[in-house]
Structures are given as structure tokens and as C-alpha cells.
C-alpha positions as CSV (number, residue, x, y, z in Angstrom):
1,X,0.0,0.0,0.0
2,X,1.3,3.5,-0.8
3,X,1.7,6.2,1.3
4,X,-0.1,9.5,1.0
5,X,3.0,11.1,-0.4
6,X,3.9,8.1,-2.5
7,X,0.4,8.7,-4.2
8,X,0.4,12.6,-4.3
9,X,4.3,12.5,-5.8
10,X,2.7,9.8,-8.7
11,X,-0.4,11.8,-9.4
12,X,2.0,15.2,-10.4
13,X,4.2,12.9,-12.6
14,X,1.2,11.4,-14.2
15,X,-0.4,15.0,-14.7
16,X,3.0,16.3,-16.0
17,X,3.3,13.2,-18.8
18,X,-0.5,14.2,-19.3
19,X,0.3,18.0,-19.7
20,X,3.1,17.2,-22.6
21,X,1.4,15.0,-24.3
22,X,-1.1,17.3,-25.2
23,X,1.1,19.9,-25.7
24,X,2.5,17.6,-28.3
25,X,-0.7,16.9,-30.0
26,X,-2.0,20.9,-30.2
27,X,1.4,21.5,-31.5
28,X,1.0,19.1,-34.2
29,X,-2.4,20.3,-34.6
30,X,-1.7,23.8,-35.2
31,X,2.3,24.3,-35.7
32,X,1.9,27.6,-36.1
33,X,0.9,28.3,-32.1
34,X,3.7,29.3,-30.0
35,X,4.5,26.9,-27.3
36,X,4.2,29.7,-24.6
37,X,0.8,30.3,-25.3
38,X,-0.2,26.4,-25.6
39,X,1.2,26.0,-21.8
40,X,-0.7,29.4,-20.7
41,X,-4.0,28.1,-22.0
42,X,-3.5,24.5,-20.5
43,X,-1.9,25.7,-17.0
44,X,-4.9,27.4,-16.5
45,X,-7.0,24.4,-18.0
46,X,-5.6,22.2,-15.0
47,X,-5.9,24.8,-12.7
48,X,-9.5,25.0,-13.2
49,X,-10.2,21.7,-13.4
50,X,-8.1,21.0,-10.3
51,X,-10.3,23.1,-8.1
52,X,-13.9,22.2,-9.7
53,X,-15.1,20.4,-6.7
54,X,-17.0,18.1,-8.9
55,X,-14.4,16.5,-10.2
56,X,-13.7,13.1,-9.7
57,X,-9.5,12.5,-10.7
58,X,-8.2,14.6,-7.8
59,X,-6.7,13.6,-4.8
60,X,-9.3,12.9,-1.6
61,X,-7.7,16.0,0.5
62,X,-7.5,18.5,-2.6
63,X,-11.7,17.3,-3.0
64,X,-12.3,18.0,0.8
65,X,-11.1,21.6,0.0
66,X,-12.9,22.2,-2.8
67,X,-15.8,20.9,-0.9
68,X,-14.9,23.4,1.9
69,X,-14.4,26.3,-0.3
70,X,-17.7,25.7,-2.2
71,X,-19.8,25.7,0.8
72,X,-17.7,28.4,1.9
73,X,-19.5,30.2,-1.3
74,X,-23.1,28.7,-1.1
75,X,-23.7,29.4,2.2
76,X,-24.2,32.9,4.0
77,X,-22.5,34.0,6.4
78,X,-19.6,31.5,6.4
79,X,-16.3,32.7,5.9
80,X,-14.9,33.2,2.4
81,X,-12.0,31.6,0.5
């Protein structure tokens, strides 16, 4: 059984291989883009995705703080994020 770390260390590597891959394939796709502005538009992508709380491929803690900071949002008079 893996640690927490163990798993959170092989999530980032798999998101990284993930992350140049498909900045291989919009390159191919459209050669003309720069390479800057592929990695701007998928950081940001990730980033997004990474804090929908709704999403199911994200470690178990990072989904309790989404959870958190939704409610934090839905609710009145709960603190903010």
C-alpha cells in the first residue's frame, strides 16, 4: 500500500506526462501556435479543473477543499475563501 506522499508524488508525474502530451498533440495540430501560449492556456485548464469540486481525478484532500471552499461560497454567512 502507498503512502499519502507516495500517491500525491505519482499523481504530479502522471499530470505532468498528461500536460506534454497534449502539448504535443495541439502543437501538431496547429504548428503555427507558440509553445508559450499552448502552456498558458492548458496551465490554466488544469488549474481550473483542479479546483472544480466536482471532479472526480483529484486527490481525496484537494476534493475536501474544494468541498470546503464551495460551501464556503453557497452558504451565508460562512467565511470566504
Amino acid at each position: 500500500m502507498k503512502t499519502y506522499k507516495e500517491f500525491i508524488t505519482e499523481l504530479n508525474k502522471f499530470e505532468k506526462f498528461l500536460f506534454k502530451q497534449g502539448v504535443k498533440a495541439i502543437k501538431a495540430f496547429n504548428p503555427r501556435q507558440s509553445l508559450k501560449s499552448i502552456k498558458k492556456r492548458t496551465l490554466g485548464a488544469t488549474k481550473k479543473l483542479r479546483s472544480d469540486a466536482d471532479n472526480p481525478f483529484c486527490s481525496p484532500r484537494r476534493e475536501a477543499e474544494n468541498l470546503v471552499k464551495k460551501y464556503q461560497n453557497t452558504v451565508p454567512g460562512q467565511k470566504g475563501a
